[in-house]
LUMVOZA-223625 format. One record per residue (C-alpha): x negated, y, z negated. Coordinates in steps of 0.2 Angstrom, whole numbers, plus 5000, padded with zeros to 4 digits. Layout:
XYZ...
***
This chain:
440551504738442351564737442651674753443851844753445551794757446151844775447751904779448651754791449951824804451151734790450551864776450252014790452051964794452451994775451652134771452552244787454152174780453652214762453052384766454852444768455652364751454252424738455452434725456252264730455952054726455752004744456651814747455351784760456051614769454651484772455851304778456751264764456351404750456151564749454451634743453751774733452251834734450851964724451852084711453451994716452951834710452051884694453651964688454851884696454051684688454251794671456051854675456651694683455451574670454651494688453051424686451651544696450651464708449451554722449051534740447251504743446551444729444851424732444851614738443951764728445751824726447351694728448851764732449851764718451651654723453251544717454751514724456451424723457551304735458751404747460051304741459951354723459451534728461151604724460851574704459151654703459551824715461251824704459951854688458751974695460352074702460952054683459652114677459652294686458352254701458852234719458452094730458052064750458351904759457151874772457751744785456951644799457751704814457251564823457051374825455251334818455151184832455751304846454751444839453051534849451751584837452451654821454451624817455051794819455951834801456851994797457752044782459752014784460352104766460052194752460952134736460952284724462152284707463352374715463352264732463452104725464951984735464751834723465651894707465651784692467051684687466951784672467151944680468651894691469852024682468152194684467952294699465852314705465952484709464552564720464552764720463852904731463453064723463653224735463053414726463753564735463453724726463753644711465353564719465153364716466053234726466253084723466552904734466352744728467052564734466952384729466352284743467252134738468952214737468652324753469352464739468652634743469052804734468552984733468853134723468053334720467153364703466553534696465553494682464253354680464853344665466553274673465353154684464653074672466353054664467052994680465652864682465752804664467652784667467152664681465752564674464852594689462952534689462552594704462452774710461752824728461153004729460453144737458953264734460153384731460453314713459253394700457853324692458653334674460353264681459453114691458753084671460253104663461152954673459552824671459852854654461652784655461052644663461352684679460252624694459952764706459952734726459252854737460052834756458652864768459752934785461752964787462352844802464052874809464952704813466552634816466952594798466552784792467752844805469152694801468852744781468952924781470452944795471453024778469853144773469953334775468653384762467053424770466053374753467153224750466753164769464953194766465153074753465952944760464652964773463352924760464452784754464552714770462652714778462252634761463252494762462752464782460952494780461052364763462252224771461652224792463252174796465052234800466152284785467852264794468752234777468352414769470252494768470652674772469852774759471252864747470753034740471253094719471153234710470653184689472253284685473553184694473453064681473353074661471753114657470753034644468853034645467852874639467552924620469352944622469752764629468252704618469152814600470752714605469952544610470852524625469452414633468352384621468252364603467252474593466852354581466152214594466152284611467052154617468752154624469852054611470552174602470852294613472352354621472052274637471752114629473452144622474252184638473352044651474751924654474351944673474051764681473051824694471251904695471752054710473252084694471952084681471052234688472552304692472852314676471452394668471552514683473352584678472552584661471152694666472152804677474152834667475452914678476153074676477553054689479153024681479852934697478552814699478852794680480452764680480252634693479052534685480152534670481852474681480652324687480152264669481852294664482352174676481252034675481552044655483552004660483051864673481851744661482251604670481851704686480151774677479651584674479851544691478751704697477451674685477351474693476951554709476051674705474751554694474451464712473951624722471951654722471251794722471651874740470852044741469051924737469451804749469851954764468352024759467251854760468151814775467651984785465951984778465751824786465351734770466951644769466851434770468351304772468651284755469051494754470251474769471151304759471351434746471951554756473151444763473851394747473951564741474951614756476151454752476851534736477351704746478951604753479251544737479251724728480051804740481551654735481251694719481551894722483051874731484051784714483751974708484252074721485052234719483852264709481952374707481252234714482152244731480652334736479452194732480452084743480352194758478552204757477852044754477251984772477351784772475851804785476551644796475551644811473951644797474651504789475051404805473251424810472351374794473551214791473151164809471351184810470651154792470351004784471251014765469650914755468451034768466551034760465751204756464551204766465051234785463651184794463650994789465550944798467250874790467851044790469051054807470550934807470850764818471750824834471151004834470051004846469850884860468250894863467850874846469150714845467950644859466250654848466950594835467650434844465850394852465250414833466650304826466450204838464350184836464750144818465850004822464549934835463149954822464349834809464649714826462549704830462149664810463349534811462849454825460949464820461349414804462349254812460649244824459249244814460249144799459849274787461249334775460349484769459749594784460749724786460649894798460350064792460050264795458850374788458550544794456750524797456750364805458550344811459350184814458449994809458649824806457949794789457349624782456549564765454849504764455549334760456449314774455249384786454749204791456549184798456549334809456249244830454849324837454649434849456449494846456249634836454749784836454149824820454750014814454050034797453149934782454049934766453449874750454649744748455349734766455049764784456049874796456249814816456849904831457649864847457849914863459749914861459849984845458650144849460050154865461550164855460450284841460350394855461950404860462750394839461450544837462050654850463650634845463250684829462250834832463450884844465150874834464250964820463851094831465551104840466251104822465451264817465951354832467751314830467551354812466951544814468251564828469451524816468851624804468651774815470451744819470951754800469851894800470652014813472251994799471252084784472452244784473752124780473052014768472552154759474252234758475052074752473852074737474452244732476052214732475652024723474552114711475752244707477152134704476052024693475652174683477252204677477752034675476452054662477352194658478852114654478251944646477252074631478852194628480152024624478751934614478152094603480152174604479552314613480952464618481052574633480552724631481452914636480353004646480653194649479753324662480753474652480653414632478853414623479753344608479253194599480453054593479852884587480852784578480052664568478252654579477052514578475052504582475252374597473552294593473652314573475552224572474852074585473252044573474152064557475751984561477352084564477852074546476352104538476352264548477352424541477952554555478152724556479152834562478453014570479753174573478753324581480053444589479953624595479553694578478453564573476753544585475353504570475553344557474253384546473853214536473053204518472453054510470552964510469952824523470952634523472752734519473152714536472952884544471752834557472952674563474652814562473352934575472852804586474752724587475352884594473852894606474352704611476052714613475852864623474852754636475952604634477352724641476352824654475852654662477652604664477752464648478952464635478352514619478152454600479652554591481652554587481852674597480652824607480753004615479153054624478653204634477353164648475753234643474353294653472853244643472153144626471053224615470053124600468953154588468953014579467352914570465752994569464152934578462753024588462353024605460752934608460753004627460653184623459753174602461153244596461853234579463553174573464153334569463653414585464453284595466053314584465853504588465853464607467253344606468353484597467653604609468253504623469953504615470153684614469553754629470453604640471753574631473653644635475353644629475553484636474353394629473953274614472653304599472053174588470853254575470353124563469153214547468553374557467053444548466553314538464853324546464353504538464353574520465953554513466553744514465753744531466753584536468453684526468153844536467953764553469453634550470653784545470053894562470153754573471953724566472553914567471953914585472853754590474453834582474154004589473353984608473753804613475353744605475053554611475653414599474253394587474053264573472453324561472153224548470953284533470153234516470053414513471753404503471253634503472053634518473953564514474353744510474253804528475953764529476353914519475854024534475953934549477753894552477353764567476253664556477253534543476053404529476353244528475453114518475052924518476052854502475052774487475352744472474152704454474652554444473552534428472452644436472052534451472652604468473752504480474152624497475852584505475352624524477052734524477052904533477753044519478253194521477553344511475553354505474553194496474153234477472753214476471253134488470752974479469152984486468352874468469752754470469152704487467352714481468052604469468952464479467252484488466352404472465152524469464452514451465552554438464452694431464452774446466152784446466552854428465053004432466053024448467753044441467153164426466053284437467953294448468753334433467553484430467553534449469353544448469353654435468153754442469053744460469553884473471353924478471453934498473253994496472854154501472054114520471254294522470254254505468554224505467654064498466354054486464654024495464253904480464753734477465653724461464653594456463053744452464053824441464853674428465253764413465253584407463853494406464253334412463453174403461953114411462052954421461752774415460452684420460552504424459452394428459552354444459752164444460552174426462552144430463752234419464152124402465952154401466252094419465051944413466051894397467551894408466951784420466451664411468051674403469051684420467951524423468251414406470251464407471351314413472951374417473651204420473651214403474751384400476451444401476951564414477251684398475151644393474551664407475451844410474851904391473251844396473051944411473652094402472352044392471152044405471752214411471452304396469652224393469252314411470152494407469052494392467452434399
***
């Protein structure tokens, strides 16, 4: 009868290492796999689709278990971390033939989403951000730092409001708090998405007091505290590669929160999420991976220092004047790996030979730009020369000591160069020379015993034999050999002379493998004391990629340099283009447009309906804008630009799934946001405001919302509207001008010219675009007739201090308008049949140009009349 199972000292040994990961899948190391077991290996076979097995079979209850090869371990802890769960790697800490008892196993890391080292290819050009979260009397700092890069930051919050923005800003996916974070607010981030990390004990250490040597603020030092004692707790080893931490404030920068970046699709699109589209998709010309995430980090963060702006722009300047120069850079530059990943590797002792040949030849290019600079000097990029440290003595080392075809693994040998080492030159003589007397003895027995196909060979199990067929085992003299193994179609021998020289070939093996390791992790310890310097070459490298990138998108989209001004809040674009719009559509498909805001003009007010262009003219301005706060040229003839403080958007209309609210109370908040942050050097982009409510509500709050940017901010707004009511605010607020996107009616069919006018639209054409939307013709003739009764019947909103009628015209038609049509809803309409079927049995060929032109004209008025 099937007995209980008993815990073995192998699963007491478990469950005590378990007991302190409860919420984590525990590699447990048994040889060559590492095993789950109970709750880990029911979910984790499901999650990793690994078949389920169980210990002890025959037991009342088996223990539930799978597993995977150490080898391939990589792939499936990259999964699990993928999919939002942490994982411990539990090693044997000892030899299994030298151990006592049990093989004394303890867990040697923690791999959590935002402590993963082994980034995907893919996300080559993305930071992996892990955050601490520190609450003082409603005081929030903030510290986070990518592990791979060593980058480490923090800043002071006073709202959680402006944490979460902060953490969406940098996709984070793991925060590490404290119990000083409310209940509500730890609920509010899982919702995001975020994983939440609670740090069991503060440690000081050497790399907390290395990081936060520039640190004043207590709360910001308490977070980096947090920040730290995570990331030793999680990784068990040194973490000499963290860089000094460097403390922000939100408002050194242009500030843009992520429904702004999302409004303006500056990193993903709204329509696919993905990045194509985007402005950062338009602007990644960078040839490196430590550029790439430069890149999208100026993009998040905009400058408002003029100086720094300026200089930027002198370099782009330059490498635009110097193409041949440019093409030269970007040669190097495409050879220089990613050098902030590989310090990181290296001083996390992860690093193999192949990571130190890249370095090697990533450090071989620093010459070679450095040559490249100096054909531009007198220049901005003077600078750049100065800095870039050519790193010799790292260069000298890694050439002399590391084989150029050097194996991943490290363990295995081939990795040092011939001539290194002596000693290492000495085993490798005996071993060259055992393989050359093992060809010698085969020779000789083969010239011996007359038979052609014996040969010697190795196996690991076994080690080295004479091996001879079955059908030549007749031929073999006896007593010469001793029989080793039996093989189905052969026999394996042994002698005495041979198992001599194994020993020797063996030793010499195990021995130069061994000593090759040794010399391998001093020279990478070597290369690791030099991380402050790698590091520093990769910002200036990724700096200078940057705006090389800079440079190759201003000449190729005939980008200008802007005027900036720290005095002026006037705007003058000269012919402005929506960088994305003009590269999808083609420059000369796309129509620009030019936008003049000076002291007495700070609200555009833009009237005409959806797919005019007005939504395209808002976010152009908000683009260019960036483009010229990062330091890039910009798409226009010619520009003028004040440096503005912050974005504001409300553009599109969804609800927020995270908090239940509805779209109109999101676009409530977003205005909100507008006008109590909001100054005079700031940037609104109001696209439809109170479309969400009734319409008088929506007309009442648009016209408020519009006196108090006029009156109280004074920031340069653009507001555009379908409520065409609101054009005659002009008459009364002298800093507020119309302007209108052009169209025109041609047979009573509406073509929009994407122009920018000046004065109020006409009208609204609201049923036009219902119209070029296809809905059913019916719908469209009731549509235009009940118009032509509300228009009749409409108020004036000349006088602003009048009130408006609480009802809807539409209640009080003093014309009853005809009832609606009804149509079957699969019949189709018989007048757009006949014409097809007309359209269908037409042959041109067959017609003049003059025919077929009356024919159309024709066909037009069969559709006016229908």
């Amino acid at each position: 009868m099937p007995q209980k199972t008993k815990d073995t000292p192998m699963m007491q040994q478990y469950l005590a290492i378990k007991k302190d990961y409860q919420d984590t899948f525990l590699f447990y190391r048994i040889g060559d796999f590492y095993e789950l077991f109970y709750d880990d290996a029911i979910k984790g076979s499901q999650l990793l689709e690994l078949t389920l097995t169980a210990r002890n079979k025959s037991a009342t209850d088996p223990i539930p278990m799978c597993g995977v090869p150490h080898h391939a371990a990589q792939n499936y802890i990259d999964i699990l971390v993928d999919k939002g769960y942490k994982v411990a790697i539990c090693e044997q800490m000892e030899d299994p033939k030298l151990a006592q008892g049990m093989v004394k196993r303890e867990v040697i890391q923690l791999i959590t989403p935002g402590t993963m080292m082994d980034q995907d290819p893919s996300a080559a050009k993305q930071n992996n951000y892990l955050t601490a979260l520190q609450v003082a009397k409603q005081n929030y700092a903030l510290a986070y730092a990518d592990l791979t890069t060593g980058e480490v930051k923090v800043t002071s919050l006073h709202s959680f409001s402006e944490v979460m923005n902060e953490l969406l800003n940098l996709n984070t996916k793991e925060v590490v708090i404290t119990n000083d974070l409310a209940k509500d607010q730890q609920q509010t981030l899982i919702k995001l998405g975020l994983m939440l990390s609670k740090n069991k004990q503060l440690e000081e250490s050497s790399e907390f007091s290395f990081t936060a040597q520039r640190i004043k603020d207590p709360n910001q030092r308490q977070a980096l505290q947090i920040l730290i004692s995570y990331l030793l707790a999680t990784q068990k080893r040194s973490l000499g590669h963290l860089q000094l931490a460097e403390a922000y404030q939100i408002d050194q920068y242009l500030r843009m929160d992520h429904t702004v970046k999302a409004n303006l699709e500056i990193f993903n699109s709204l329509r696919t999420g993905k990045r194509d589209g985007t402005l950062l998709w338009l602007l990644d010309k960078t040839k490196t991976a430590m550029g790439g995430r430069l890149l999208k980090q100026w993009l998040d963060r905009p400058l408002l220092d003029y100086d720094e702006l300026e200089r930027r722009q002198d370099v782009v300047a330059t490498l635009i004047a110097h193409y041949f120069e440019r093409l030269d850079l970007q040669k190097s530059l495409q050879k220089v790996y990613d050098l902030e990943r590989l310090a990181g590797r290296i001083a996390f002792g992860s690093a193999n030979g192949r990571d130190l040949i890249q370095l090697l030849n990533s450090l071989n290019q620093v010459p070679l730009i450095k040559a490249t600079l100096a054909k531009m000097s007198g220049s901005a990029l003077d600078s750049f020369y100065q800095q870039l440290d050519e790193l010799t003595d790292v260069r000298a080392l890694i050439s002399a000591a590391i084989s150029e075809d050097a194996p991943i693994s490290i363990t295995e040998g081939h990795v040092i160069k011939p001539h290194y080492n002596q000693q290492l030159d000495q085993y490798r003589d005996a071993m060259e020379n055992g393989k050359g007397w093992l060809a010698a003895l085969e020779a000789k027995e083969r010239k011996l015993t007359g038979i052609s196909t014996l040969k010697v060979g190795y196996t690991r199990v076994f080690g080295y034999y004479i091996e001879v067929t079955n059908a030549n085992k007749a031929l073999v003299p006896e007593d010469r050999y001793s029989r080793k193994q039996t093989l189905t179609n052969a026999e394996r021998y042994i002698t005495p002379e041979l198992k001599e020289h194994e020993t020797l070939i063996l030793q010499a093996q195990d021995r130069s493998t061994e000593l090759e390791y040794q010399i391998f992790v001093q020279v990478r310890d070597q290369v690791k004391a030099e991380t402050k310097r790698i590091q520093q070459l990769a910002k200036v490298i990724s700096a200078l990629d940057v705006l090389q990138s800079f440079a190759v998108v201003s000449e190729q989209e005939h980008y200008v340099r802007p005027e900036l001004s720290t005095t002026s809040q006037d705007i003058k674009i000269v012919k402005g283009r929506h960088p994305v719009v003009e590269r999808v559509l083609g420059a000369n498909e796309f129509i620009p447009n030019s936008i003049q805001m000076d002291e007495h003009t700070n609200i555009l007010l833009i009237t005409r309906p959806n797919m005019s262009g007005k939504s395209t003219y808002m976010r152009q301005l908000g683009l260019i804008v960036i483009l010229a706060q990062i330091g890039c040229f910009i798409p226009a003839e010619s520009a003028e630009l004040p440096i503005f403080d912050q974005i504001f958007t409300r553009i599109g209309a969804a609800d927020d799934l995270i908090s239940g609210e509805s779209t109109f109370m999101v676009e409530m908040k977003e205005a909100n946001q507008a006008l109590t942050q909001a100054t005079s050097r700031s940037l609104l982009l109001f696209d439809e405001l109170g479309r969400g409510t009734a319409t008088y509500d929506g007309i009442a709050l648009a016209d408020a919302i519009i006196e108090y940017i006029h009156d109280h901010l004074g920031a340069k707004t653009l507001f555009s509207t379908h409520y065409h009511e609101l054009t005659q605010l002009s008459e009364r607020l002298p800093k507020l001008r119309n302007v209108h996107v052009g169209a025109t009616e041609e047979n009573g069919h509406l073509i929009f010219l994407h122009q920018v006018l000046p004065g109020a639209a006409d009208k609204s054409y609201g049923i036009h675009v219902a119209q070029l939307a296809g809905l059913p013709s019916p719908v469209i003739k009731r549509a235009g007739k009940v118009l032509r009764v509300l228009e009749a019947e409409g108020n004036d909103l000349a006088d602003g201090d009048a009130e408006i009628s609480e009802q809807i015209p539409l209640f009080n038609l003093t014309t009853e308008p005809e009832p609606l049509p009804t149509v079957a809803e699969d019949q189709p309409d018989p007048v757009l049949q006949n014409l097809a079927e007309e359209v269908k049995a037409t042959d041109l060929n067959q017609m003049t140009p003059m025919q077929a032109l009356n024919l159309i004209q024709h066909w037009q008025s069969l559709l006016q009349d229908s």
